[in-house]
C-alpha positions in Angstrom: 83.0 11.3 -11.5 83.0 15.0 -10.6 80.7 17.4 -12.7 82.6 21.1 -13.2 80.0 22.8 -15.7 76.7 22.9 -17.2 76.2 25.6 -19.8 72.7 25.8 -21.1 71.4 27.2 -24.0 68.3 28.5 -25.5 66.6 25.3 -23.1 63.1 25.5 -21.5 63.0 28.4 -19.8 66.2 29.5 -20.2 66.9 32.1 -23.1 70.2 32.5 -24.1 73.5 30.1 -22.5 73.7 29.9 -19.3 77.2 28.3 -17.6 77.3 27.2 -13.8 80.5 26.2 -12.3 79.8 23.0 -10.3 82.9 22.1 -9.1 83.2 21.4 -5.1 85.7 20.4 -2.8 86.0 16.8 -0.2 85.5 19.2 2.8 82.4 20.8 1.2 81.0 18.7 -1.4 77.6 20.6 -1.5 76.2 22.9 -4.4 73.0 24.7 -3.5 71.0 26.1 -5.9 67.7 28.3 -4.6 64.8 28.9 -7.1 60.8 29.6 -6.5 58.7 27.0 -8.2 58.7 27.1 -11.9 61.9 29.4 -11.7 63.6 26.9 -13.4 65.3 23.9 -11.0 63.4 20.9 -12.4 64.3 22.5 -16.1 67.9 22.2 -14.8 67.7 18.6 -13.9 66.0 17.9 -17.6 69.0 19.6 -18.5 71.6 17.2 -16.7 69.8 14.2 -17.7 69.1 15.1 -21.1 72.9 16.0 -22.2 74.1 13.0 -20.5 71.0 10.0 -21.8 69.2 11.7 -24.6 66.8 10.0 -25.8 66.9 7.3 -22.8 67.1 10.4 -20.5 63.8 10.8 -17.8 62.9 14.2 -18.3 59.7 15.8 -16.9 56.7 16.5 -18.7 58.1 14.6 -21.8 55.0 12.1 -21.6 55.1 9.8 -24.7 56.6 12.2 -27.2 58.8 11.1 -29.4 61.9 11.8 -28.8 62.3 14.3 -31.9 59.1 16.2 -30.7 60.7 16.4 -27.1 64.0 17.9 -28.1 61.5 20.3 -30.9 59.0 21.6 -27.6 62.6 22.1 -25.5 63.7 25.4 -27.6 63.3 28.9 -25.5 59.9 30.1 -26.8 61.5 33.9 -27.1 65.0 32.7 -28.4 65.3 33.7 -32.8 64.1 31.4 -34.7 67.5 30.6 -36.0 69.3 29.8 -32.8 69.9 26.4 -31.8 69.3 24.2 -28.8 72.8 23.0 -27.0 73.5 21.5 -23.7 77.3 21.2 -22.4 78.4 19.2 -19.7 81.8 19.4 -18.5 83.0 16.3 -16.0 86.4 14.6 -14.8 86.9 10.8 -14.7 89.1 8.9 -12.8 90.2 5.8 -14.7 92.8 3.9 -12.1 95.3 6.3 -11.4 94.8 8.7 -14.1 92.0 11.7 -14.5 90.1 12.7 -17.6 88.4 15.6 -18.5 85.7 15.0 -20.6 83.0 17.8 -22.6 79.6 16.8 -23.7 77.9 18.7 -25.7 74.3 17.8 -27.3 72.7 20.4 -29.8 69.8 20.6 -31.9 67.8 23.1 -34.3 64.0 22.7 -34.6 63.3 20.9 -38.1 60.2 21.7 -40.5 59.0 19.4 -39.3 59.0 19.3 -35.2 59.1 15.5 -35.0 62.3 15.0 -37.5 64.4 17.3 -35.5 68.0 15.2 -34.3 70.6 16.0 -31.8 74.1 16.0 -32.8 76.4 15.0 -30.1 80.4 15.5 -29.8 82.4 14.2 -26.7 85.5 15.9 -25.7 88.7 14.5 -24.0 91.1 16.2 -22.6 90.2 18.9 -25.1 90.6 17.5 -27.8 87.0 15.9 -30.2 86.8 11.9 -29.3 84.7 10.7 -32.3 85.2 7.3 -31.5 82.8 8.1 -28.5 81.1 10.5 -29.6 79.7 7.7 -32.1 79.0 5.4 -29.3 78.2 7.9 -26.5 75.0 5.6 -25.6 77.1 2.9 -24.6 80.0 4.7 -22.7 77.8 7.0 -20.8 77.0 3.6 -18.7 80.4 3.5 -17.6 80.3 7.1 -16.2 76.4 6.8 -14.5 75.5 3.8 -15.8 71.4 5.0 -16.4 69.5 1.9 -14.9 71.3 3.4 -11.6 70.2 7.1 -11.9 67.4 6.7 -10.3 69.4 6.2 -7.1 71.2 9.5 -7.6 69.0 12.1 -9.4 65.6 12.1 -7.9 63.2 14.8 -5.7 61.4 14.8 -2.6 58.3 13.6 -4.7 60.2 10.5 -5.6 61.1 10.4 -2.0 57.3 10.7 -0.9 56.6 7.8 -2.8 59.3 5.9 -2.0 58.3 6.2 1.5 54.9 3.4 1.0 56.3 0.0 1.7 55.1 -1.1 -1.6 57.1 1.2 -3.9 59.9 0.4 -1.3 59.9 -3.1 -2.1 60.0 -2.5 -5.9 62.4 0.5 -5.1 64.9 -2.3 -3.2 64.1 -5.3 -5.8 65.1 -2.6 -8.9 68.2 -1.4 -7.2 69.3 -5.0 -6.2 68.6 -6.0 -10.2 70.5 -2.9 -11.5 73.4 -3.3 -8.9 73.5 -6.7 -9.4 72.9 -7.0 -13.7 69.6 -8.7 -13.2 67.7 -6.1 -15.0 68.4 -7.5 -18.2 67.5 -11.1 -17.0 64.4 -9.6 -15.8 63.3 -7.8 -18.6 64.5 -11.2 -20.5 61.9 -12.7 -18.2 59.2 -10.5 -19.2 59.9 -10.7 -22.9 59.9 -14.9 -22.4 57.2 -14.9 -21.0 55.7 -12.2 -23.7 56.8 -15.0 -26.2 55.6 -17.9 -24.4 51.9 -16.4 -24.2 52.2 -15.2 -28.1 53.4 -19.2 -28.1 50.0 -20.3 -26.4 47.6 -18.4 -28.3 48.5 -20.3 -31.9 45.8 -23.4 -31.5 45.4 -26.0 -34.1 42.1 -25.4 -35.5 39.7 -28.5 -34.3 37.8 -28.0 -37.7 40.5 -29.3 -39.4 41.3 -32.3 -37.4 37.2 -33.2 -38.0 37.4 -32.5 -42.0 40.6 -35.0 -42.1 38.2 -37.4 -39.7 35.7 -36.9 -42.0 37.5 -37.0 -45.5 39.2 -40.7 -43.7 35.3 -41.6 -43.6 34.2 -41.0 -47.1 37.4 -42.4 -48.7 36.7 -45.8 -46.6 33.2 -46.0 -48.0 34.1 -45.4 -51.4 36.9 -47.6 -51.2 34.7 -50.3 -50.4 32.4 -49.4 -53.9 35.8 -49.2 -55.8 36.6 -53.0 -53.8 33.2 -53.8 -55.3 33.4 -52.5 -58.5 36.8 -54.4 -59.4 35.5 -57.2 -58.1 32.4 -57.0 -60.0 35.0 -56.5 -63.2 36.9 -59.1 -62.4 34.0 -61.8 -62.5 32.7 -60.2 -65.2 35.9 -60.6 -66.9 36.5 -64.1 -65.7 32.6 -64.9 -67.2 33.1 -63.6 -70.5 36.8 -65.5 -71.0 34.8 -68.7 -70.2 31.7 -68.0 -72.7 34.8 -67.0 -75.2 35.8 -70.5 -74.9 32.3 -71.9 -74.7 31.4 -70.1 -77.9 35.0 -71.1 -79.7 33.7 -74.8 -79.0 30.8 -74.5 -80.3 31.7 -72.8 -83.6 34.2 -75.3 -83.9 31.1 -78.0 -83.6 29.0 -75.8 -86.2 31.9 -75.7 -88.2 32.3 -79.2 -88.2 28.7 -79.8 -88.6 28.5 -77.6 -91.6 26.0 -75.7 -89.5 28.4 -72.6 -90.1 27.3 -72.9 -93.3 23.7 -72.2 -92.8 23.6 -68.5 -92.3 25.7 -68.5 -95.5 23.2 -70.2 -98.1 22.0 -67.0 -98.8 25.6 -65.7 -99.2 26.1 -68.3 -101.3 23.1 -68.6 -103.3 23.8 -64.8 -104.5 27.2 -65.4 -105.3 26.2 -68.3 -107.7 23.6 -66.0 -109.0 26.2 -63.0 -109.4 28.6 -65.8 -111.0 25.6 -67.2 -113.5 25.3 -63.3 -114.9 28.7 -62.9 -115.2 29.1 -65.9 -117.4 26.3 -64.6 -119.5 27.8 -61.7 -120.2 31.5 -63.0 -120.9 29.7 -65.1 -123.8 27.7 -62.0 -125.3 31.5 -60.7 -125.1 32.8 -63.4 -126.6 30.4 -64.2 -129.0 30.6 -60.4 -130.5 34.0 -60.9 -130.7 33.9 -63.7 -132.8 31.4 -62.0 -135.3 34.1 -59.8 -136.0 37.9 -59.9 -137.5 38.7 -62.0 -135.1 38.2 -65.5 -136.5 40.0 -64.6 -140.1 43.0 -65.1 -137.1 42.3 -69.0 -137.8 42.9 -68.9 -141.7 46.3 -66.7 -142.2 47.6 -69.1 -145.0 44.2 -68.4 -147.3 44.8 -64.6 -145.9 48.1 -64.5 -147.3 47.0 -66.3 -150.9 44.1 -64.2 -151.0 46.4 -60.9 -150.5 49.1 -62.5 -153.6 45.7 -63.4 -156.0 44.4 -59.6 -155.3 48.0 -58.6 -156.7 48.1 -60.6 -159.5 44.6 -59.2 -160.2 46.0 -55.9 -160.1 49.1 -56.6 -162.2 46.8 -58.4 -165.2 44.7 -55.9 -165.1 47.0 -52.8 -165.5 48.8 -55.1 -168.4 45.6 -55.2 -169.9 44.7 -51.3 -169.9 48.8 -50.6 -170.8 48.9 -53.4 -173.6 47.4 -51.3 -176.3 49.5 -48.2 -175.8 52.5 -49.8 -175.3 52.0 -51.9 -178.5 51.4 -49.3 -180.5 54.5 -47.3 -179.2 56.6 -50.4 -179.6 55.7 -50.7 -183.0 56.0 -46.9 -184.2 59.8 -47.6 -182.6 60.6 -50.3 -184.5 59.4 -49.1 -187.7 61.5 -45.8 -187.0 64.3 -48.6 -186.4 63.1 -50.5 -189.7 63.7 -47.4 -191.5 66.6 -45.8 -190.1 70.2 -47.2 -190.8 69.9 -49.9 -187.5 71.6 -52.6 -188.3 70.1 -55.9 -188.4 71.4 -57.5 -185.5 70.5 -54.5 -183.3 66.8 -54.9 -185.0 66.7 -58.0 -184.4 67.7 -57.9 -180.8 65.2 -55.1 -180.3 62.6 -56.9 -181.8 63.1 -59.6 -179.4 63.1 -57.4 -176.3 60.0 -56.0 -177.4 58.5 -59.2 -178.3 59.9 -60.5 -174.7 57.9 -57.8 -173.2 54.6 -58.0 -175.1 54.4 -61.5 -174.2 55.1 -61.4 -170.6 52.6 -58.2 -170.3 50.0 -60.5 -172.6 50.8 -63.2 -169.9 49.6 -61.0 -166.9 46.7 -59.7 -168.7 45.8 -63.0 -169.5 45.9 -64.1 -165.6 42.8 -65.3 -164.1 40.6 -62.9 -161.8 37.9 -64.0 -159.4 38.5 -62.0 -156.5 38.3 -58.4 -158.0 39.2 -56.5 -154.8 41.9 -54.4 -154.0 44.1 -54.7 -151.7 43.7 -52.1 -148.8 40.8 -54.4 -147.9 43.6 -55.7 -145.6 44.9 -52.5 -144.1 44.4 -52.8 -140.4 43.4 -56.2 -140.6 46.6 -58.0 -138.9 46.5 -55.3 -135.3 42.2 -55.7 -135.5 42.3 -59.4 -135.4 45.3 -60.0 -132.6 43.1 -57.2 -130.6 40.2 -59.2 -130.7 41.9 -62.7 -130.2 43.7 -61.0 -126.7 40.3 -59.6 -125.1 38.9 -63.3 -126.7 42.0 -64.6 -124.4 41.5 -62.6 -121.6 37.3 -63.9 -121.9 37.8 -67.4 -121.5 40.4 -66.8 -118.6 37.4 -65.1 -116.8 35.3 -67.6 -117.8 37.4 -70.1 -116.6 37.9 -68.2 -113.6 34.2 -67.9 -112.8 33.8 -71.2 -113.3 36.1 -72.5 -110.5 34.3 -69.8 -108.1 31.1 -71.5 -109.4 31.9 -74.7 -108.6 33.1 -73.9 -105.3 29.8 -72.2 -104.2 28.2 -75.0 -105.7 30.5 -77.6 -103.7 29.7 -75.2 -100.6 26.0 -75.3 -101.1 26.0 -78.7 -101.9 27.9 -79.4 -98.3 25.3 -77.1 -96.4 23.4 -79.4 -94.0 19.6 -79.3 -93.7 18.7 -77.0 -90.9 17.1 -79.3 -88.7 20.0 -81.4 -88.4 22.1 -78.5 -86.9 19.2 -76.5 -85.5 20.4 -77.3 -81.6 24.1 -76.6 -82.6 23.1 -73.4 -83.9 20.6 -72.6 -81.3 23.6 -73.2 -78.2 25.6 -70.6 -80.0 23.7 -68.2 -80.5 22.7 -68.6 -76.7 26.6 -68.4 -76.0 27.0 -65.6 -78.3 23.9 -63.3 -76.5 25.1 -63.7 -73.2 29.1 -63.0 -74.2 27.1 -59.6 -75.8 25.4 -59.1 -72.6 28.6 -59.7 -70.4 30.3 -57.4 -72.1 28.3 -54.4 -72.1 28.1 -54.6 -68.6 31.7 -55.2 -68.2 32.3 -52.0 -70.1 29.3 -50.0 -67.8 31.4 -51.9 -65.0 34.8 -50.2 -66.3 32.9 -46.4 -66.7 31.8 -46.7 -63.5 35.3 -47.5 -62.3 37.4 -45.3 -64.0 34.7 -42.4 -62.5 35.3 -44.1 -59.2 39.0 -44.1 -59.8 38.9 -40.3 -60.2 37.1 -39.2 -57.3 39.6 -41.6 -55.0 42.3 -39.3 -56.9 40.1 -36.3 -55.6 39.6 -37.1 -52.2 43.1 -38.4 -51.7 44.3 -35.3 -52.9 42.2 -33.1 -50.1 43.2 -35.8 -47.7 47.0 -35.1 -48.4 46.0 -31.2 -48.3 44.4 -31.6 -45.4 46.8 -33.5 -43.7 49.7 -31.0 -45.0 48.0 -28.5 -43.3 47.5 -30.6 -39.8 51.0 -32.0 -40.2 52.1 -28.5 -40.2 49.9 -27.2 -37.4 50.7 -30.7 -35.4 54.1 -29.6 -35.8 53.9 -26.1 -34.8 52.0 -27.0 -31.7 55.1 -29.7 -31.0 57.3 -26.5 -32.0 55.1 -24.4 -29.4 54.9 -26.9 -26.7 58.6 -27.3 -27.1 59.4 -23.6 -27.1 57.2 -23.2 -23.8 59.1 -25.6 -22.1 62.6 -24.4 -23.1 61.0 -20.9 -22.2 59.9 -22.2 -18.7 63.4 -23.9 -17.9 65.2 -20.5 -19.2 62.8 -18.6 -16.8 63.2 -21.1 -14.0 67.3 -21.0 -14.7 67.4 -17.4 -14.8 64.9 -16.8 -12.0 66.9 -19.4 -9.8 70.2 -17.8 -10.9 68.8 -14.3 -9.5 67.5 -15.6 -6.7 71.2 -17.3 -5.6 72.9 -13.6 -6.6 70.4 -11.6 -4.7 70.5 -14.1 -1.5 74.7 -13.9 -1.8 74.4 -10.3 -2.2 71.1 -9.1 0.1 72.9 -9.0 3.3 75.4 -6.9 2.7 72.5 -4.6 1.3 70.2 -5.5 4.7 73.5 -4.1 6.6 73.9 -0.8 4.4 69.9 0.1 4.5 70.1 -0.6 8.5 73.2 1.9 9.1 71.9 4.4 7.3 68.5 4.2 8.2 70.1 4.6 12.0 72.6 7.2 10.7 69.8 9.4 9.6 67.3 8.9 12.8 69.6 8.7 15.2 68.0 6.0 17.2 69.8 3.3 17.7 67.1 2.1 19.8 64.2 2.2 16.9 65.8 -0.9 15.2 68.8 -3.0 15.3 68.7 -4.4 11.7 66.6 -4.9 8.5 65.4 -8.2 6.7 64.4 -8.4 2.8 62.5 -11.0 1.4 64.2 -12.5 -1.2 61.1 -13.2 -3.2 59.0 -10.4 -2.3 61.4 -7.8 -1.3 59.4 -6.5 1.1 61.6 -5.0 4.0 61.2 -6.1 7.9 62.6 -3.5 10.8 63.9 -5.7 13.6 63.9 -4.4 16.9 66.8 -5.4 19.4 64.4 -8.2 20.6 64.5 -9.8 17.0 61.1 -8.5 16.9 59.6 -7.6 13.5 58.3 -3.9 12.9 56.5 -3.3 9.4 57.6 -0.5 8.1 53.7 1.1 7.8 54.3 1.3 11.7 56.6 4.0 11.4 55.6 7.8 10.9 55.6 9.6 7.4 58.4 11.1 8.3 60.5 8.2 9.6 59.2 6.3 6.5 60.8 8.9 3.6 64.0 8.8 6.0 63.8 5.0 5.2 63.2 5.7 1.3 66.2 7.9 1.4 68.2 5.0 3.7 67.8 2.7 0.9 68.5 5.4 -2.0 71.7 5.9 -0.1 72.7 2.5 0.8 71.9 1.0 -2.7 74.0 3.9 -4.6 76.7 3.3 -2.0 76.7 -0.5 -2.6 76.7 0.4 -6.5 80.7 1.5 -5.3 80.1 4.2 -7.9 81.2 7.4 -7.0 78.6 9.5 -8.3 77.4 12.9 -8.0 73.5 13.7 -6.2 71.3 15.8 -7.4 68.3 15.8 -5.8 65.8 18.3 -6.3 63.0 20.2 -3.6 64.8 17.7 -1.6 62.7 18.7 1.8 59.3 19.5 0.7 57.7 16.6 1.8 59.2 16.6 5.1 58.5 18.0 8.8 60.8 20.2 10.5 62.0 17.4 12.6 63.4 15.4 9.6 64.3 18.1 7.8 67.1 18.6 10.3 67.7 15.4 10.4 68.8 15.3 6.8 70.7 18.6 6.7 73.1 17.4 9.5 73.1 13.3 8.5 72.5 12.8 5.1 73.0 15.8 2.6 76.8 16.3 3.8 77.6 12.5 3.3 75.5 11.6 0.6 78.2 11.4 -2.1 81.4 13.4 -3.0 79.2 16.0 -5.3 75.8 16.9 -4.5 73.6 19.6 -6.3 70.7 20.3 -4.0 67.6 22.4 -6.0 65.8 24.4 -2.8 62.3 26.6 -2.7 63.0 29.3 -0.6 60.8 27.1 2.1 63.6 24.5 2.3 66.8 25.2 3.3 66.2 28.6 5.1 67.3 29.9 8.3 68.8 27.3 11.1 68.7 24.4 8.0 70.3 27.0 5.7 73.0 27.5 8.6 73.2 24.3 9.6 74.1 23.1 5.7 76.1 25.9 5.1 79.5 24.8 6.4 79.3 21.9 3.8 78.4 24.1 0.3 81.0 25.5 -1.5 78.9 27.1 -4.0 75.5 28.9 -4.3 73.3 29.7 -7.0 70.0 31.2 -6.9 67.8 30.6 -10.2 65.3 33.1 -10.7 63.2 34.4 -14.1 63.9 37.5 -15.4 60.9 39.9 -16.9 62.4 41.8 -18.9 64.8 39.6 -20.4 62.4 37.1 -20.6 64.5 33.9 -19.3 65.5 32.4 -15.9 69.2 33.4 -14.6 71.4 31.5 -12.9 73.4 33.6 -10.7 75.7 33.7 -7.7 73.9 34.0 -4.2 71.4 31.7 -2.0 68.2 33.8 -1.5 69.7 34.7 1.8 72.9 35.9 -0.1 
């Protein structure tokens, strides 16, 4: 990867765009860029890093902002409100044999709202717009500088400074080795296992609950023994009463056939007979007013039925009687009339005879004999009256007869009634029997309440019992759950860990070799050490001398110790075989005289095939400036600009 341009515009303290040429050539592969502090060279780095990672990128002063905030605070302070933010990188890429030119441009305007503001990205290759990675820039960016290696080739003499202390070596190595090697993501796989397995740990079953099921187990043993108790009390309760059912069924039968039964129902009886005697009484008043009525004229219908024909005959004698006269009289005034007319005799005579006929059969009524004198509608009514009176007389004597059987019955019954003394003892067990079958059974039935209130609160506790145990079934389970997640967590750890462990051993010599040669390469003293050890576990590095002898790094000076940072900066990016530009900014400001030389004439020239060096004007001056020379092929001096009021990036080293 070889970087041709960086245009910036209206970024940090640049107002305005701003486009460098970076491109170099094999022979001199250095761009030098010379700037006063706060000019404007760490706001160039942001710049490189941010077009490139974004949000991932590690850009100074951003602190914890979020990432919309940062990219909000980045705008030019003097730049119109309506420009936007961009950043443009221009970089070739060799893919096997052929060479691709790619464009990357990031740009953003400041929202409302500082924290929604959003970069827009657009990739261009070969000129023309690649949205398919423009979409995914975050992942193909990895496979120009993958970012968990930029560390090893954008850093400052700061980092360096730090570097130096054997401690932040040793993580410095064990990162590097991770990132060369993949391990990163198993370590930060680690971390979040182990994140999970202590989340794991902290979920306890709560001991209260194991002790309320311990406790609820109690209380529904004790009252399992009452409810034992209370069926058994039942159950012999039951068992007495079926035997006094019998007892008292025996003894009845005895009464019975003693007639001792019969004792407590003399009184019964006696009132029945009584009830019986008045009912008698009063059927015969009934019966006897009955009979002073129409009723018995029901015995003599024949003298009825004369008496009804002699009342008619009475009647007939007596209207001849009253009509006699008249008609006589009439019957003669006719046959005189007759007499004197011009009737002949035989017609006279016959009328005569009629009339004669009549006269003497009405003379015979009239001469009838009468004794009753009556008339006849005496009778009306009389026949329905006296078959009335003879049915309710019927339906008398069938009660009568009725009552009379009941009688006798009571009287048989009373008459079979023994005398008490006889059947006092009969009578006396019975009623024993019968008081205590009474007396078992009300306290069967108390025995039975008490049971069925027994029987509920077994239902209540065995229903918190299940609750309970629900819930410790479930926490029993999710401890199992945790325990067994913790292991498996521990073998993935202790599989992963050991899987490092054999990469980095496979892969730590040929990194022992690099750091040694270019530790030697930048001191020039092959006598110093012959070789360096890491620790596998600790990463802590060991200087051997020619003897095999082991120096600790603290023995060496400050100086010799950031020349060992940078010999393991160098030796990890060259073991990454990435070929990768360095930027390093104030790449000497930590350093002596003595090792700045050092790195002008060893390191800086064969660092990588690109590398963008960001100077004070106390760096790289005079016999360093002359001495690096020879290997830049361009020059840029950054410097702010009053009256425009942004930082310039122009041709020309400070001595230039």
């Amino acid at each position: 990867m070889q970087l041709k341009s960086l245009t910036i515009e209206n970024f940090g303290i640049y107002k305005g765009t701003h486009t460098v040429d970076l491109t170099v050539t094999e022979e001199k592969p250095i761009v030098l860029f010379g700037g006063l502090n706060g000019g404007g060279k760490t706001t160039f780095l942001d710049a490189l890093q941010l077009v490139l990672y974004g949000k991932h990128a590690k850009c100074s002063n951003r602190g914890t902002q979020a990432f919309g905030s940062f990219l909000a605070s980045t705008k030019n302070r003097f730049s119109d409100q309506s420009e936007n933010v961009s950043l443009t990188l221009e970089f070739t890429h060799k893919a096997e044999t052929d060479e691709y030119t790619y464009i990357v441009k990031r740009a953003w305007s400041v929202a409302s709202s500082p924290e929604n503001t959003k970069d827009k990205l657009k990739v261009f290759c070969n000129g023309e717009v690649d949205e398919f990675v423009s979409s995914n820039w975050d992942d193909f960016v990895n496979e120009f500088i993958p970012q968990s290696l930029s560390d090893l080739f954008f850093f400052d003499g700061e980092k360096i400074e730090n570097l130096a202390n054997p401690e932040r070596s040793s993580e410095l190595i064990q990162t590097g080795l991770e990132n060369l090697l993949g391990l990163d993501l198993l370590t930060q796989l680690r971390s979040d296992l182990t994140v999970i397995e202590n989340e794991r740990k902290k979920s306890n079953i709560d001991e209260n609950l194991i002790k309320r099921v311990s406790d609820c187990e109690d209380e529904i043993g004790e009252h399992d023994i009452l409810l034992r108790a209370l069926r058994n009390e039942a159950a012999s309760l039951e068992e007495e009463i079926s035997g006094l059912n019998v007892a008292i069924k025996k003894a009845r039968q005895t009464a019975r056939m003693s007639g001792a039964h019969l004792i407590e129902e003399r009184d019964s009886i006696k009132f029945e007979l009584g009830a019986i005697d008045r009912q008698l009484k009063d059927n015969l008043q009934q019966r006897v007013k009955i009979d002073a009525g129409a009723c018995p004229l029901g015995l003599i219908p024949k003298l009825l039925e004369e008496t009804k024909q002699q009342i008619a005959i009475e009647a007939k004698a007596k209207q001849a009687k009253e009509l006699d006269a008249s008609i006589s009289d009439y019957e003669g005034q006719i046959l005189n009339t007759l007499t004197q007319g011009k009737v002949d005799t035989s017609t006279l005579n016959a009328i005569n005879q009629l009339v004669e006929d009549n006269r003497n059969e009405r003379r015979g009524f009239a001469a009838s004999d009468c004794y009753i004198d009556l008339p006849l509608s005496i009778f009306t009514g009389l026949d329905e009256r006296i078959a009335s009176e003879q049915a309710e007389r019927k339906k008398l004597i069938k009660v009568r007869e009725e009552l009379k059987e009941k009688e006798a019955l009571y009287i048989k019954q009373e008459e079979a009634i023994p005398d008490y003394n006889d059947v006092k003892a009969i009578l006396s067990e019975l009623a024993a029997l019968e008081a205590e079958f009474e007396s078992k059974t009300t306290l069967l039935e108390h025995n039975k309440a008490l049971l069925a209130q027994a029987i509920a609160k077994r239902d209540v506790l065995n229903t918190r019992y299940t609750s309970l145990l629900t819930q410790q079934n479930k926490d029993t389970f999710e401890q199992k759950r945790t325990l067994q997640v913790c292991e498996h967590v521990n073998k993935l750890k202790a599989t992963m860990h050991n899987f490092a462990k054999s990469m980095i051993k496979e892969n730590i010599a040929l990194i022992e070799q690099k750091i040694a040669e270019k530790f030697i390469g930048l001191t020039r003293k092959d006598s110093l050490i012959n070789a360096v050890s890491v620790d596998t576990e600790t990463f802590s590095l060991t200087l051997l001398s020619h003897e095999g002898e082991e120096l600790a790094p603290n023995r060496l000076s400050a100086g010799e110790r950031q020349l060992l940072a940078i010999a393991i900066l160098s030796a990890l990016a060259e073991a990454s075989g990435k070929e990768l530009p360095t930027v390093i900014d104030t790449p000497l400001g930590r350093l002596d005289g003595k090792h700045r030389t050092k790195l002008i004439k060893n390191y800086f020239p064969k660092a990588a095939s690109q590398v963008l060096l960001l100077s004070t004007d106390e760096e790289i001056t005079g016999k360093y400036y002359d001495d690096l020379k020879p290997f830049v092929n361009r020059e840029y001096q950054i410097a702010f600009d009053e009256e425009f009021k942004s930082s310039t990036i122009s041709e020309g080293y400070f001595n230039g």
